[in-house]
BAMI-27835 format. One record per residue (C-alpha): z, y, x. Coordinates in pm, whole numbers, plus 50000, padded with zeros to 5 digits. Example, Ala and Ser with C-alpha at 12.3 -4.5 7.8 and 13.67 -1.06 7.14 Angstrom:
BEGIN
507804955051230/507144989451367/
This chain:
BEGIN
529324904745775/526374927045746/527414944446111/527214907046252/523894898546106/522374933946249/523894927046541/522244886046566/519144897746445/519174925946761/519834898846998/517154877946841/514584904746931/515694907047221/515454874047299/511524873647165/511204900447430/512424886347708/510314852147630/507504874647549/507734894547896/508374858448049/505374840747873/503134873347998/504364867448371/502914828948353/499164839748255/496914844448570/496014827348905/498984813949090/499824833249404/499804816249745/502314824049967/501634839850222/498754855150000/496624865550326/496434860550666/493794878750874/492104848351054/491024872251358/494174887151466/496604876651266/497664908951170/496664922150823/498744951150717/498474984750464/496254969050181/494454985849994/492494970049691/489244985249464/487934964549212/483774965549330/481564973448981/478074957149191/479894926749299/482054924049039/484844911749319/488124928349450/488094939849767/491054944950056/490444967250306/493494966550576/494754976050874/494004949551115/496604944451400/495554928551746/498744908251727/497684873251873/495564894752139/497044882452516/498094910152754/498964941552496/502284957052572/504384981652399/502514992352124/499284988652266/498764964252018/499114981851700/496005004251802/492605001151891/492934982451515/489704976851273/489724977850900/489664941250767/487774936350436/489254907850245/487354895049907/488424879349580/487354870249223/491014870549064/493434893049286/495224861749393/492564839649606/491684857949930/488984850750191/488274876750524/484654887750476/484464916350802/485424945550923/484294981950833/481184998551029/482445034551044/479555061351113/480275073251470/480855108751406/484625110051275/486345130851488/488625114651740/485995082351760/482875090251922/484345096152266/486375066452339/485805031152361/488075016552117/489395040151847/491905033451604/491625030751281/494745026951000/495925026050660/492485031550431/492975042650124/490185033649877/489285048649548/486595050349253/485195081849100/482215087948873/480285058249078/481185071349469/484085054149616/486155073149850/488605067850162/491215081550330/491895069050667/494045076650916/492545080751280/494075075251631/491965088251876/492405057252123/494345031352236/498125039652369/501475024152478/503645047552275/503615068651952/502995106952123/499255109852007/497875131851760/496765109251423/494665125851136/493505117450788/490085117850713/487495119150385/484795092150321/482715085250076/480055053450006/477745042649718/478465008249796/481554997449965/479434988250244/478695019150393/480795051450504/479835089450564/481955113450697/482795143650486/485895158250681/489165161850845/491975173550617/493725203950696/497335191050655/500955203350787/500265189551189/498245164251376/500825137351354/499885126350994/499035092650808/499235068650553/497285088950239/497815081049892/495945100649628/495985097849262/494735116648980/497105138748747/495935147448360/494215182048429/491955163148619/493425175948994/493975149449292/497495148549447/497395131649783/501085120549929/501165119050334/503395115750597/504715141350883/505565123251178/506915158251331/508615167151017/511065133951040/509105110950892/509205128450561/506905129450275/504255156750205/501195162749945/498035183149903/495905187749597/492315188149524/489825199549221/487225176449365/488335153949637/486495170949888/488365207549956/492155199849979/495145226049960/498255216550140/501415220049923/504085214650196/507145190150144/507265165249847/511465171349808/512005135949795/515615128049787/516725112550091/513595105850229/512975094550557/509715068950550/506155064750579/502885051850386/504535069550010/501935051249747/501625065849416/500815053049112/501615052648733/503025029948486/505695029248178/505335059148093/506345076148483/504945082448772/506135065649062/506375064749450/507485041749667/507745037950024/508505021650304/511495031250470/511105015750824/513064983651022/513254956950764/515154974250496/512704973750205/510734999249976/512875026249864/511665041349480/511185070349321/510505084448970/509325113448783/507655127748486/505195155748661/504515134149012/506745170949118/510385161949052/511875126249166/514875104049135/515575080949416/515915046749262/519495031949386/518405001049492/515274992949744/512804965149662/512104938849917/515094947850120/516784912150085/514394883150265/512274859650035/512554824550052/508514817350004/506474809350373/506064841450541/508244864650336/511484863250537/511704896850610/511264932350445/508764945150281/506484971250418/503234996650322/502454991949965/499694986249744/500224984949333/497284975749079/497844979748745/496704961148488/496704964248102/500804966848100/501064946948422/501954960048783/501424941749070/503014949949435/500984942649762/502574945350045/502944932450379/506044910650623/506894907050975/507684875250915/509314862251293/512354860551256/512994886051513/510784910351323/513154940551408/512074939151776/508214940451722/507914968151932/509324959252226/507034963152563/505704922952531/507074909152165/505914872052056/503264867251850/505004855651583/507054889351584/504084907551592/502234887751310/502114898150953/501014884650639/500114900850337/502464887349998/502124901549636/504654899649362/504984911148976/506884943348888/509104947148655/510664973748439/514264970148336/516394996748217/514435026248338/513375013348704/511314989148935/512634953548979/510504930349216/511604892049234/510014884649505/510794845249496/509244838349189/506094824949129/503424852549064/500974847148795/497974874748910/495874888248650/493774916248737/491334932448468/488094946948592/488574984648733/492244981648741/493765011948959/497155028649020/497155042348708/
């Protein structure tokens, strides 16, 4: 009798925790969906999100696609791309505000007419914010062109200096994502185009002098834009692994070793308007004990063939979609067709 009773009063807790988990997953601003369209080009992709201390407003800055442009073949389209800024009060109401005015003296932009700009990746530290952007120098029909990641920094949000080029594995890199580790040194996560698409990472004492560390031996990787972050107790990476087959995840306790998660998130379509498809390019805030998953969708329903030489525009569109993690028995779980409650505290990062 007394092994039944421990065992009812077990599933009782359990039960409080579950309601408890479910009753924290209500509290916030209902998500649209889609959450974000770009209303210029219709092709917002890559968010990333920094909470700004002046304007006390978050702020998107994304890769902005020239998808309903006329006349772009092959992949023409998916260069000569500005960074969108997108603004909002509670993570979950978006409105376009610009594009970024980047000083003319990156490398790779001064000395062609339309340069291309992609995946920014915005952070905070001790009051300068800083990006890492990935540069194209120009505007081609095909992916042979030499891409590199570069440093910025701004006081304001508003405007960017150059500070360098990083001195990473080959010229065919993007997609940064840098976080902070507890001695205080920055770990930035790329990819290697020439390497297979594979993950790679560099570290940093101050953000500005960076030390490339070679391969990030993730298992079975194969991949691009790897965004790091950390939550429950792990550090975490996820990807995206290409086509329309999700985010693939991966976990560890020193952001050195990883386990590949043995399911992908976003891999199966959603049912909400615009997420019909997989996935792709990440962005996590977390908040208090909440996570929450940016990310972007190809949502045509031919969305596999967006890169063929003239693909519709509603191939090449995107929209931008956000949904609550959660963390059950050990690993991510993201239900994407559920209604997502967004509650974003001040200064909420990755981690």
């Amino acid at each position: 009798m007394r092994y039944l009773i421990i065992l009812f009063s077990l599933f009782l807790s359990g039960c409080a925790d579950v309601a408890s988990l479910n009753q924290n997953q209500q509290i916030g601003a209902l998500a649209l969906k889609p959450l974000y369209r770009d209303p210029v080009f219709d092709g917002a992709a890559d968010p990333s999100i920094i909470f700004s201390t002046a304007e006390k407003k978050w702020l998107m800055f994304y890769t902005n696609r020239r998808a309903n442009v006329p006349g772009l073949t092959n992949v023409s389209w998916v260069h000569g791309t500005p960074i969108g800024i997108a603004e909002s009060v509670d993570g979950a109401n978006w409105s376009y505000r610009g594009t970024v005015n980047f000083p003319k003296d990156i490398p790779g932009t001064s000395d062609v007419e339309t340069a291309t700009y992609w995946a920014p990746a915005v952070l905070e530290h001790e009051g300068i914010y800083h990006m890492y952007l990935t540069i194209v120098p120009g505007v081609f029909e095909d992916w042979n062109h030499p891409r590199t990641i570069v440093h910025l920094t701004s006081a304001d949000l508003k405007n960017w200096a150059y500070q360098s080029t990083l001195p990473l594995t080959s010229d065919r890199v993007i997609d940064a994502s840098v976080l902070q580790l507890p001695d205080g040194r920055w770990r930035l996560w790329y990819n290697d185009e020439l390497a297979g698409k594979k993950t790679f990472y560099a570290d940093s004492k101050d953000l500005y002098h960076w030390e490339d560390k070679g391969s990030a031996n993730l298992p079975n990787d194969r991949g691009e834009a790897p965004l790091a972050f950390y939550w429950k107790g792990h550090y975490w990476l996820i990807n995206d692994l290409l086509g329309n087959i999700g985010l693939g995840v991966y976990k560890s306790s020193d952001a050195l070793n990883w386990q590949r998660q043995s399911s992908n998130l976003l891999d199966i379509p959603g049912t909400g308007v615009d997420d019909q498809n997989g996935g792709h390019h990440p962005e996590v805030i977390v908040s208090g004990e909440r996570a929450f998953l940016y990310y972007f969708v190809h949502p045509g329903v031919n969305a596999e063939s967006v890169y063929e030489k003239e693909p519709a525009l509603d191939v090449k569109r995107s929209s931008i979609q956000v949904v609550e993690l959660q963390y059950v028995d050990g690993w991510l779980v993201a239900q994407r067709n559920n209604p997502t409650y967004v509650s974003l505290l001040p200064g909420s990062t990755r981690q």
